[in-house]
N, C-alpha and C positions, 0 to 999 in steps of 0.2 A: 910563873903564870902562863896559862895556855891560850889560847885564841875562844872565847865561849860560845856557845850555841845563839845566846839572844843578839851577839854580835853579829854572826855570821847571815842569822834571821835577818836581820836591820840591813845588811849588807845586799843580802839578795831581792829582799823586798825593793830597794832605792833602785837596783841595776831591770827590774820591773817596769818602774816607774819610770825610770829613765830611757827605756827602750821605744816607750810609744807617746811621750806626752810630747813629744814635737810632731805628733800628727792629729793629736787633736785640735779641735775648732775653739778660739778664743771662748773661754767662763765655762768649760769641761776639763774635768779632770778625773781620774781611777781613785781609788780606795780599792782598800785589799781585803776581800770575802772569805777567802780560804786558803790553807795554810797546808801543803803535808813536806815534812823536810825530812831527810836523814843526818844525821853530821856521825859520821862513821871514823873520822881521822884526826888527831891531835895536831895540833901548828903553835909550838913554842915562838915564847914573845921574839918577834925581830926578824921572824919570815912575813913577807908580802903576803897579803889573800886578796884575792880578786874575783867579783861574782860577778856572774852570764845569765841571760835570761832570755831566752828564745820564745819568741808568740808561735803557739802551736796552733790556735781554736781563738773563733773568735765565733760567739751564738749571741747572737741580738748585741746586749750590751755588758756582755760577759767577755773577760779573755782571761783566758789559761794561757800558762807559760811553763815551760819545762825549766828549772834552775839552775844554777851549779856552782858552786865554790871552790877553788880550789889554791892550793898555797904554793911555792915557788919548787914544791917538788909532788907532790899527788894532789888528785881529787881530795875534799874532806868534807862534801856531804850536796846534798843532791834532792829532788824532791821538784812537786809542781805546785803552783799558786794561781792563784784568780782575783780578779782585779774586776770592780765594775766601773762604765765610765756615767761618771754624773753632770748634773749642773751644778754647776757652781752656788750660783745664788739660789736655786730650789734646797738643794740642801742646807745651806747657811738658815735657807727661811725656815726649815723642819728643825732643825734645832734650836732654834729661839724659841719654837713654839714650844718644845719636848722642856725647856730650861723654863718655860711660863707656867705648866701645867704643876699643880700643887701636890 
């Protein structure tokens, strides 16, 4: 069994997450807009992988991250993501509405 892609996706998306929601303002939080990854290197089950996520850009209420994965011996994939940051309860309230509409 190999280390997958939607694994390593989940992994770098969280290490995103994790990078800036201690500086956001209590009832804000990111969600992730866009997605470009490569996963170029195989990592057999029982090596460590650990993903990085550097804020490059931050445009209104957009931020880009550069990412990166890599396992206890090379990189194994790489790519940038964006994240917008919301309210909390505006959005909670846009999807009750979106989950009301027929």
């Amino acid at each position: 069994m190999l280390f997958r892609s939607p694994i390593m996706v989940n992994l770098m998306e969280a290490a995103a997450l994790q990078a800036v929601e201690r500086f956001l303002p209590p009832g804000y939080q990111t969600v992730g807009t866009h997605l470009d990854v490569k996963h170029f290197a195989a990592t057999p089950v029982g090596l460590r992988v650990r993903a990085e996520a550097e804020l490059v850009k931050v445009d209104g209420r957009t931020l880009t991250f550069h990412i990166r994965a890599v396992d206890e011996h090379e990189a194994v994939g790489e790519g940038e993501h964006e994240r917008l940051v919301i309210n909390v309860e505006r959005f909670d309230q846009r999807m009750q509405r979106k989950l009301s509409k027929p």
